[in-house]
C-alpha positions as CSV (number, residue, x, y, z in Angstrom):
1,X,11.7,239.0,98.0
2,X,11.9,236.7,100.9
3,X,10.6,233.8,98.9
4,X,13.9,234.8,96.6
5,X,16.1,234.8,99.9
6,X,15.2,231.4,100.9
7,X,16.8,229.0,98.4
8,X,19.9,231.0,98.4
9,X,20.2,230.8,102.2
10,X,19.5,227.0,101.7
11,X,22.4,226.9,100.1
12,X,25.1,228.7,102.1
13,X,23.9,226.6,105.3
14,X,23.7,223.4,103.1
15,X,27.9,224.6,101.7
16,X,28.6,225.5,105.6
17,X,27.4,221.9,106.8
18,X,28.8,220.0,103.7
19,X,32.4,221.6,104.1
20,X,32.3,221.4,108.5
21,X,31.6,225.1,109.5
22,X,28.5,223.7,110.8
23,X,29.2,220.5,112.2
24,X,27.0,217.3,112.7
25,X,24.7,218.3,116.3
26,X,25.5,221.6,116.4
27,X,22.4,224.0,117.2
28,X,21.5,226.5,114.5
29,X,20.9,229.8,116.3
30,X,18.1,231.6,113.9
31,X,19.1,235.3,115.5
32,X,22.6,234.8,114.5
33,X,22.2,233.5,111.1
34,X,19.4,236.1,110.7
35,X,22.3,239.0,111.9
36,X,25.5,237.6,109.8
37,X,23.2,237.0,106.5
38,X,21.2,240.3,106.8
39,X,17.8,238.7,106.8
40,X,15.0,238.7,108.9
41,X,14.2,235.3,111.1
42,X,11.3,234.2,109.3
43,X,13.4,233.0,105.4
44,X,16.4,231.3,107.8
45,X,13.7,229.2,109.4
46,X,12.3,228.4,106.2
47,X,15.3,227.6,104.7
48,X,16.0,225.2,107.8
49,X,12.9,223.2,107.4
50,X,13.8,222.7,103.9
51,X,17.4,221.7,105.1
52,X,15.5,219.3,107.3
53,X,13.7,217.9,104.3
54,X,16.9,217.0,102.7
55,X,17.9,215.1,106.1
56,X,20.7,217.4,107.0
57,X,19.1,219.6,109.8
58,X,16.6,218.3,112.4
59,X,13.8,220.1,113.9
60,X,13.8,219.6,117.3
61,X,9.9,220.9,119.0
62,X,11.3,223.5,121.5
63,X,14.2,223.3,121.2
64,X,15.0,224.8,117.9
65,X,17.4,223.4,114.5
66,X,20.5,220.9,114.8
67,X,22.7,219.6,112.3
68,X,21.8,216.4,111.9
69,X,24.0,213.9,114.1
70,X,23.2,210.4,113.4
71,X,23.6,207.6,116.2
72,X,26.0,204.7,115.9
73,X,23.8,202.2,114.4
74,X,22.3,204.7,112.0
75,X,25.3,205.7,110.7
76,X,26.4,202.1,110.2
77,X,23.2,201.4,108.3
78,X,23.5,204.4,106.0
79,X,26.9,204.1,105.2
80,X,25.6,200.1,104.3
81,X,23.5,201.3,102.4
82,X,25.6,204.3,100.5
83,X,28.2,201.5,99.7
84,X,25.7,199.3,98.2
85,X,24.1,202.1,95.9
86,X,28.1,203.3,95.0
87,X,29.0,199.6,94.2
88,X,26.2,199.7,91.6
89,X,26.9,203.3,90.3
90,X,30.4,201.6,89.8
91,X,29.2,198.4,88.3
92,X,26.7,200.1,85.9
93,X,29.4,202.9,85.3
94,X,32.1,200.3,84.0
95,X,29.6,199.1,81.6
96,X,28.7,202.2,79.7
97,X,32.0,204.6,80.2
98,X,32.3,207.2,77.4
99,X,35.0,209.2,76.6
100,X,33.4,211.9,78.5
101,X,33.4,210.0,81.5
102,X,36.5,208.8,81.4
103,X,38.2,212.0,81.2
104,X,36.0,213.5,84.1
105,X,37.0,210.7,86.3
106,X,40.3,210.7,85.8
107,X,40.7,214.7,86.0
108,X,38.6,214.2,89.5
109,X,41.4,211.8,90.7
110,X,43.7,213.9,89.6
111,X,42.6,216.6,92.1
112,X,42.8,214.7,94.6
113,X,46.1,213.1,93.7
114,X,46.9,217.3,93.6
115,X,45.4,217.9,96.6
116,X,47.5,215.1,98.3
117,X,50.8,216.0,96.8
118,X,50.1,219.7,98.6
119,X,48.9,218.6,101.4
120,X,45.9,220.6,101.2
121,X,43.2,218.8,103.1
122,X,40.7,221.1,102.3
123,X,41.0,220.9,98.7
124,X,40.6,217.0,99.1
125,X,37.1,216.7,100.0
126,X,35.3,218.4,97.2
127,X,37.9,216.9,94.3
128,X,36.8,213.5,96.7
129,X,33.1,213.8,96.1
130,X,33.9,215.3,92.4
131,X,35.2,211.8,91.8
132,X,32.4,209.8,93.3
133,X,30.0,212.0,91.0
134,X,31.6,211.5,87.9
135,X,31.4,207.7,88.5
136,X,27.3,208.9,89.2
137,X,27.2,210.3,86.1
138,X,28.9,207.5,84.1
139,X,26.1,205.5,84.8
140,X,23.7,207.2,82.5
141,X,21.1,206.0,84.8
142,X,19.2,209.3,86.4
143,X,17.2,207.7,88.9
144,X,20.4,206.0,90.4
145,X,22.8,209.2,90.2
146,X,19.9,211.2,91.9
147,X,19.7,208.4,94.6
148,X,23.6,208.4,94.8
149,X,23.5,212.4,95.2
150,X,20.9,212.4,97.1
151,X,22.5,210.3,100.0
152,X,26.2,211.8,99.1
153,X,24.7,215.3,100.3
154,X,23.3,213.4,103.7
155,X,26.4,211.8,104.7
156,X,28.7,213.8,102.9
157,X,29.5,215.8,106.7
158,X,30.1,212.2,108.0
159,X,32.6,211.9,105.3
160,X,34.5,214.6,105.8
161,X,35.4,214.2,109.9
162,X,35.9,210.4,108.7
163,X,39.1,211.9,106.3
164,X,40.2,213.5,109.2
165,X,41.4,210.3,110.8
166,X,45.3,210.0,110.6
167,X,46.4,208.9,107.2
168,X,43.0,208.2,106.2
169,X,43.3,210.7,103.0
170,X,46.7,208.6,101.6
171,X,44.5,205.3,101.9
172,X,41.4,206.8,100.6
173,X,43.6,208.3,97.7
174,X,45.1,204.4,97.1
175,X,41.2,203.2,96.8
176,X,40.4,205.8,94.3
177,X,43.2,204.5,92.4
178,X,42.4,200.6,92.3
179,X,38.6,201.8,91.3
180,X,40.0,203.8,88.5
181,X,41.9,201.0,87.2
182,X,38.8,198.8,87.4
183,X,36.6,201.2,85.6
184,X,38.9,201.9,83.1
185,X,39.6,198.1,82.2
186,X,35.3,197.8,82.3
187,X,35.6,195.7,85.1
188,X,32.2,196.2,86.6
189,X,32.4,193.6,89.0
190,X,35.9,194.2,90.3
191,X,35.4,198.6,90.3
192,X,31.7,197.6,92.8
193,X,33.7,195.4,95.0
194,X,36.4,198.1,95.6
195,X,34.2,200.7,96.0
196,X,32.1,199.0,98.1
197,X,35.0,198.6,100.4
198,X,35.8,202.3,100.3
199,X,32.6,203.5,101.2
200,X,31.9,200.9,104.4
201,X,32.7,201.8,107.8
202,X,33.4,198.8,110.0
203,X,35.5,198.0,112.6
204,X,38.6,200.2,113.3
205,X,37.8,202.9,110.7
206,X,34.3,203.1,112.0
207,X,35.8,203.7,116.0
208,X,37.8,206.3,114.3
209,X,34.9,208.0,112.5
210,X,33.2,208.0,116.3
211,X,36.1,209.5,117.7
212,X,36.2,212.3,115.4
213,X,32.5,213.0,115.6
214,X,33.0,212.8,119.4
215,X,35.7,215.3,119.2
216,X,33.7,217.7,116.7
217,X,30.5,217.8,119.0
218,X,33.0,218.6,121.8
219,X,34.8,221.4,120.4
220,X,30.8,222.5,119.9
221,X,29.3,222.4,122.6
């Protein structure tokens, strides 16, 4: 029985991190998540170590389980590196989009364009990373979409405060579209060079993605 609870507990903390009601260095009390998922202590802290496995809690000796919150230089370095595995999800993707593809992408944009239009902020993120899947995906590549997942899922939290920034959902909206355009004209080169651009944090969009992160770990603490 508990081995059945773990992977579903795994789950709702991974949702609750993704989505911001657990937010990047927050502790994870094991008591309270024991009391408000009607468990005992011992499947929450597995599921935590399993979370840590996946990068998005850390295991901290004595101190217990914290959302993962990554320093200024690591940040910078994964979001490098996101962009660069995006840029050849998008170049790959451009080459072999099927019909399939083409209509998931689109409908993913048009989500967001949706979500946007209503000003429902929530509803932007997950139509957001719907669309960056679906360009996974188009690349018929598994090793690559895994990878792509994989590091969506650990910065995907980091993502989310960084939409948070004043008007950052319009522009973010705007890159989705030029990306479209290029993958839909098979314009590999063009579609990694935008997205590449999307993903990167530098300079003033970076300060604003501290600020935010500064101001969620506040409002925790």
């Amino acid at each position: 029985m508990r081995g059945e609870q773990t992977p579903r507990l795994r789950e709702a903390l991974e949702d609750d991190i993704v989505v911001g009601r657990l937010r990047p260095g927050q502790r994870l009390d094991e008591v309270g998540l024991a009391e408000r998922f009607g468990v005992s202590r011992t499947p929450i802290r597995e599921a935590l170590i399993q979370l840590s496995a996946s990068g998005l809690v850390e295991m901290r000796p004595r101190r217990g389980a914290f959302v993962t919150l990554l320093g200024p230089r690591e940040l910078v370095e994964s979001f490098e590196l996101m962009a660069e595995v995006e840029a050849s999800c998008a170049r790959l993707a451009a080459q072999r989009l099927g019909p399939t593809d083409r209509v998931a992408i689109s409908r993913a944009h048009d989500a967001c364009c949706a979500a946007v239009s209503a000003g429902d902020d929530a509803a932007y993120y997950p139509a957001n990373a719907d669309f960056h899947a679906a360009i996974y995906a188009a690349t018929n590549n598994r090793v690559l979409r895994a990878e792509a997942l994989r590091l969506q899922l650990a910065l995907q939290p980091y993502r989310r405060l960084q939409l948070k920034v004043p008007r950052r959902i319009e522009a973010s909206l705007a890159e989705h579209e030029a990306i479209l355009d290029a993958l839909l004209k098979g314009d590999g080169a063009t579609a990694a060079e935008r997205i590449r651009a999307h993903v990167l944090v530098q300079g003033e969009r970076f300060m604003s993605l501290l600020a935010a992160l500064q101001d969620e770990t506040e409002e925790t603490a």
